[in-house]
MARVEXLO-95607 format. One line per 10 residues: number of its first residue (from 1); for each residue x, y, z of N, C-alpha, C. Coordinates in steps of 0.02 Angstrom, whole numbers, plus 50000, padded with zeros to 5 digits. Each point is the difference from the previous one (the first is absolute). Layout:
REM MARVEXLO-95607
NUM = X:Y:Z:X:Y:Z:X:Y:Z | ...
This chain:
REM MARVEXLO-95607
1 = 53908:50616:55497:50044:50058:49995:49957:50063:49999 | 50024:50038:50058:49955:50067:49980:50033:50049:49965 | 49991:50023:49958:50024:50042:49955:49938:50095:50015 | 50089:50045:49974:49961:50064:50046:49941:50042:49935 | 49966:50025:50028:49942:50020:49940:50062:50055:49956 | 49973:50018:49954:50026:50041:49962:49991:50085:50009 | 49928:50018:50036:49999:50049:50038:49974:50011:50042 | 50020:50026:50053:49979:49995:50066:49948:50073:50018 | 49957:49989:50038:49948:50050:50037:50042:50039:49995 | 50048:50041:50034:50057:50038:49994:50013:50038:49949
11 = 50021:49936:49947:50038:50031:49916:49956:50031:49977 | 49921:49983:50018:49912:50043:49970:49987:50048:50013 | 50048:50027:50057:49990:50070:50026:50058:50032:49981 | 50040:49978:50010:50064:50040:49986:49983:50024:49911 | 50000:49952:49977:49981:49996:49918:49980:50078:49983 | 49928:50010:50004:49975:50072:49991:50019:50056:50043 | 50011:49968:50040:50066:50074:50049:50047:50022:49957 | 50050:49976:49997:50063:49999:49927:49980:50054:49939 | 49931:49938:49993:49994:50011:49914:49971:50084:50006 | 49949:49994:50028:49957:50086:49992:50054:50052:50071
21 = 50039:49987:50045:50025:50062:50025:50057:50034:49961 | 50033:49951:49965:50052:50050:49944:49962:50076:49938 | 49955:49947:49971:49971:50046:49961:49976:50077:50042 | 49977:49969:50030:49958:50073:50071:50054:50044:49991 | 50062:49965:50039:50061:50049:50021:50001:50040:49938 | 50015:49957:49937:50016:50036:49925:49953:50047:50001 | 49952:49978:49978:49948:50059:50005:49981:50082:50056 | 50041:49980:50074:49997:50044:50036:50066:50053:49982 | 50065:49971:49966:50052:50044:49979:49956:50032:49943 | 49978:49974:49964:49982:50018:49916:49972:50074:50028
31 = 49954:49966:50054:49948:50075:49991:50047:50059:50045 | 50021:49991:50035:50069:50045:50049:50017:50034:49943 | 50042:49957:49959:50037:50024:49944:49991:50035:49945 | 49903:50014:49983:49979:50009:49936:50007:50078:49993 | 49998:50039:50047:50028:50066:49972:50054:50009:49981 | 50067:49968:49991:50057:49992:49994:49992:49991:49929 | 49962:49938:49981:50006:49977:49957:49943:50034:49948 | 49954:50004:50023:49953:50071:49960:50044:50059:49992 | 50051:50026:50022:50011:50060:50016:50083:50007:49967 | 50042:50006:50003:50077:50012:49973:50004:49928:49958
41 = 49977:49931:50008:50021:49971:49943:49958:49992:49951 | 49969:50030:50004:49976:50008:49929:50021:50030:49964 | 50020:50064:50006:50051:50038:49969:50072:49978:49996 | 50020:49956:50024:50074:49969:49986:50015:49989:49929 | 50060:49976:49984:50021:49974:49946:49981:49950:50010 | 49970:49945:49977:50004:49936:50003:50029:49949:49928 | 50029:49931:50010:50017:49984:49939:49941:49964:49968 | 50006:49992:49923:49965:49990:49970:49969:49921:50010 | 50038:49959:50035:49975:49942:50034:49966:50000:50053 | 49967:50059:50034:49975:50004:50076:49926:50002:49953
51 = 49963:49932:50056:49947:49987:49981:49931:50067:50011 | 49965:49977:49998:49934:50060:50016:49981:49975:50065 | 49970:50053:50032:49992:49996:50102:49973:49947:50003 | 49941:49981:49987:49968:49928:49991:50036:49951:50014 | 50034:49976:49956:50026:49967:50004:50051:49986:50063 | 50022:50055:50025:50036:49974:50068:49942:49986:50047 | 49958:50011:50006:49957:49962:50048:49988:49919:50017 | 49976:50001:49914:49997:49934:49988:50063:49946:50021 | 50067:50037:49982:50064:49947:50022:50009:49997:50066 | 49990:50049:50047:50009:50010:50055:49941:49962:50044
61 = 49953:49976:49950:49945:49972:50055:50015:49923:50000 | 50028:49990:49951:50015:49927:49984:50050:49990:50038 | 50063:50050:49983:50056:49991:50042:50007:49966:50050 | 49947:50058:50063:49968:49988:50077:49958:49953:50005 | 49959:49972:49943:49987:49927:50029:50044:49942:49995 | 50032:50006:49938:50071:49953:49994:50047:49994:50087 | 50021:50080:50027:50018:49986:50038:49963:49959:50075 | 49939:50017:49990:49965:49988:50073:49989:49917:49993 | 50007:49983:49936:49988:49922:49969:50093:49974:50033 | 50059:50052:50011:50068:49966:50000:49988:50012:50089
71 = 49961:50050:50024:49996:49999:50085:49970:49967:50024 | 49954:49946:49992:49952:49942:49984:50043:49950:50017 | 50009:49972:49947:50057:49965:49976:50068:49980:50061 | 50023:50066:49999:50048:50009:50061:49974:49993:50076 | 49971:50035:50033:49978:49989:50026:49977:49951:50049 | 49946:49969:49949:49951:49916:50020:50072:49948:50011 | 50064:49998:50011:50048:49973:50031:49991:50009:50052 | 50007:49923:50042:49984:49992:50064:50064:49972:50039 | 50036:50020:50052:50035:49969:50035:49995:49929:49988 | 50072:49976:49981:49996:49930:49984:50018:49988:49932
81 = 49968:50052:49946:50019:50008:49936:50061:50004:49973 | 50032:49964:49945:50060:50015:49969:49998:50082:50005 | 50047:50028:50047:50032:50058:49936:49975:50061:50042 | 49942:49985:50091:49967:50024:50024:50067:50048:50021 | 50072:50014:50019:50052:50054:49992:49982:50050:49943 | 50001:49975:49952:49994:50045:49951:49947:50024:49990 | 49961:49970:50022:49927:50008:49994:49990:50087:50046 | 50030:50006:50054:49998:50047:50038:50036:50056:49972 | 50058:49986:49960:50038:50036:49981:49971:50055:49919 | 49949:49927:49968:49977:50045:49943:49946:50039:50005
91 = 49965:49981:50085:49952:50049:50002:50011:50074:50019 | 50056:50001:50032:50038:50056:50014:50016:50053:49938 | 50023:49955:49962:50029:50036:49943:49940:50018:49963 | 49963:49955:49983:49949:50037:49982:49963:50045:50027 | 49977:49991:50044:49957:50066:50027:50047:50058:50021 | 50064:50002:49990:50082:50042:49989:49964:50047:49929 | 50016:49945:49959:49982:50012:49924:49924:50037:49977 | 49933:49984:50044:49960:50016:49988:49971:50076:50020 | 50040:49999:50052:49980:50087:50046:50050:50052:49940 | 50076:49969:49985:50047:50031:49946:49930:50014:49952
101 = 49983:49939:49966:49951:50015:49925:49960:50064:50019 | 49974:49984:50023:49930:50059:50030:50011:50074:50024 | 50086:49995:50033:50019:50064:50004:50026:50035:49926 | 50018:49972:49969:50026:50013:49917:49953:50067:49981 | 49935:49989:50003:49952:50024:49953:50011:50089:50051 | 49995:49982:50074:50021:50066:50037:50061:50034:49971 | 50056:49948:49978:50060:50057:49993:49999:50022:49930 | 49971:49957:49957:49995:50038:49918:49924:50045:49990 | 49955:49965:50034:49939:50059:49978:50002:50060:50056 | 50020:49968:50060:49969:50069:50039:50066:50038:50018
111 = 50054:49981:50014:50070:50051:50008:50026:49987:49943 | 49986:49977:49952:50043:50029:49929:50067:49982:50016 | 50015:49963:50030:50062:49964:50005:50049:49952:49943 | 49994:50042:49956:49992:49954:49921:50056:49941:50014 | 50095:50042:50006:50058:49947:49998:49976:49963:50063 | 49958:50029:50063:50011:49920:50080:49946:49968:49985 | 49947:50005:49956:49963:49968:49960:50023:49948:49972 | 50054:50016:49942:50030:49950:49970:50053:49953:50027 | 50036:50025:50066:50048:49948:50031:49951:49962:50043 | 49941:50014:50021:49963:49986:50032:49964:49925:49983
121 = 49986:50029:49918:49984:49934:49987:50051:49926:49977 | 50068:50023:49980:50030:49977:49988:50030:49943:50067 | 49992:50041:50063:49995:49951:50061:49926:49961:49990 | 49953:50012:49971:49944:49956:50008:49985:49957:49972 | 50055:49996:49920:49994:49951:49969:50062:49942:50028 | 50040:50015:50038:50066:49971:50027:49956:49929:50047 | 49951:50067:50042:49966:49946:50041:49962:49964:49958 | 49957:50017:49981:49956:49943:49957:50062:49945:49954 | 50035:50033:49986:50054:49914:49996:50007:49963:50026 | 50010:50042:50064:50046:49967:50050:49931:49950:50034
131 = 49940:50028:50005:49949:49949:50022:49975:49961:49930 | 50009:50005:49954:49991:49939:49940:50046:49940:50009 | 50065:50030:50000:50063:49950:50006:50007:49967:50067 | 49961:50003:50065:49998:49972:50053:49945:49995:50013 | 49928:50002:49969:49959:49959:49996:49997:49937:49977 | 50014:50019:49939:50003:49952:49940:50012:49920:50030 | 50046:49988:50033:50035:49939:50026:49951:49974:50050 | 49952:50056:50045:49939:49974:50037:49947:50009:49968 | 49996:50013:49941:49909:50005:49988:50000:50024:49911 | 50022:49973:49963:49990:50018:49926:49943:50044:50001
141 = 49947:49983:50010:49945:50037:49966:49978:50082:50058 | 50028:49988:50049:50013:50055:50039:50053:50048:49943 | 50058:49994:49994:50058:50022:49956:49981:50027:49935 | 49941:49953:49979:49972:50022:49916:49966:50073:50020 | 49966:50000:50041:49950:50042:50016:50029:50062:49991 | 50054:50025:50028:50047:50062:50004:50047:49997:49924 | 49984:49956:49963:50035:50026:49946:49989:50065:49943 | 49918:50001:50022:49961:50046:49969:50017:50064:50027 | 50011:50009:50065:50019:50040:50017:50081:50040:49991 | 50032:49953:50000:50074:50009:49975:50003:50035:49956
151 = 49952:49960:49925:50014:50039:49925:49988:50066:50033 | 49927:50027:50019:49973:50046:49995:50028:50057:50029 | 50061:49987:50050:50035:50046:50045:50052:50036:49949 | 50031:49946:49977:50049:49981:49953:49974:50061:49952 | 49949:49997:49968:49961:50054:49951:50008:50065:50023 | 49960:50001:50076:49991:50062:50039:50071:50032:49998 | 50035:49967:50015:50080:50042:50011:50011:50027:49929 | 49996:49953:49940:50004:50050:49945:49960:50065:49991 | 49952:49997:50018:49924:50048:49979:50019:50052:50045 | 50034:49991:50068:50026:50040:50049:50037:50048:49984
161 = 50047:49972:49983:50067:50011:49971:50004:50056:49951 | 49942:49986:49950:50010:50034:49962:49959:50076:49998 | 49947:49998:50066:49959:50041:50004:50064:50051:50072 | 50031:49970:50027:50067:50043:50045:50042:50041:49945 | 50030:49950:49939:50038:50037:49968:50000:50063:49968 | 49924:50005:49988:49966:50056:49942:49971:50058:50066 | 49971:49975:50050:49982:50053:50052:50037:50070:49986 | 49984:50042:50004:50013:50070:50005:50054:50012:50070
């Protein structure tokens, strides 16, 4: 019986493609974005739960490897695979979902877009459901991966929210 390897020449490349081009991207908004974020929010109201800048780096780096670990994952499905429909369908949505994430930081740091900020993300956590809850059935540990991300959106919309309401 031949049985198929567990990862293929392929999955070895794709692997660190995934894993290190998300972070990049993150990192290429961050710095786009840092006069925004050096600059009018600092002076915002913020609530007393909004962590220190640091710290969003750090979640956001993990985040983007979590995700590039769920584009991996997705992905390395090969014609033939259970689920290879959906398979096409969640890559869509995700990389739907991923250009949305990355534009976020443009409409709240750099146009001050505080409320299309906040509906903004509220479509982004819809998707990240909507690709947890139709992963999940093809790939558990694909599905886990974006849960981190979920909470953290989930957060963002509060921290959002509350930095729109108080705006001047």
């Amino acid at each position: 019986m031949i049985t198929k390897p567990m990862f293929t020449r392929r999955d070895l490349i794709l692997l660190p493609a995934c894993i290190l081009t998300l972070p990049v991207l993150g990192a290429l908004v961050g710095y786009a974005t840092r006069p925004g974020v050096d600059g009018w929010y600092q002076t915002a109201m913020k609530s007393a739960l909004t962590p220190p800048d640091y710290v969003f780096g750090i979640v956001w780096s993990v985040l983007y490897l979590l995700m590039g670990f769920y584009l991996w994952r997705i992905a390395r499905r090969a014609p033939g695979d259970s689920g290879y429909d959906s398979r096409r369908f969640l890559l869509r949505l995700f990389i739907a979902q991923l250009i949305a994430n990355l534009a976020w930081s443009f409409i709240f740091f750099q146009m001050q877009a505080l409320w299309l900020a906040v509906v903004w993300i509220i479509g982004l956590i819809a998707a990240v459901g909507v690709l947890i809850k139709r992963t999940y059935r093809l790939d558990r540990w694909a599905a886990l991966a974006l849960a981190p991300l979920l909470g953290w959106m989930c957060f963002a919309l509060y921290l959002s929210t509350f930095v729109a309401m108080h705006a001047s």
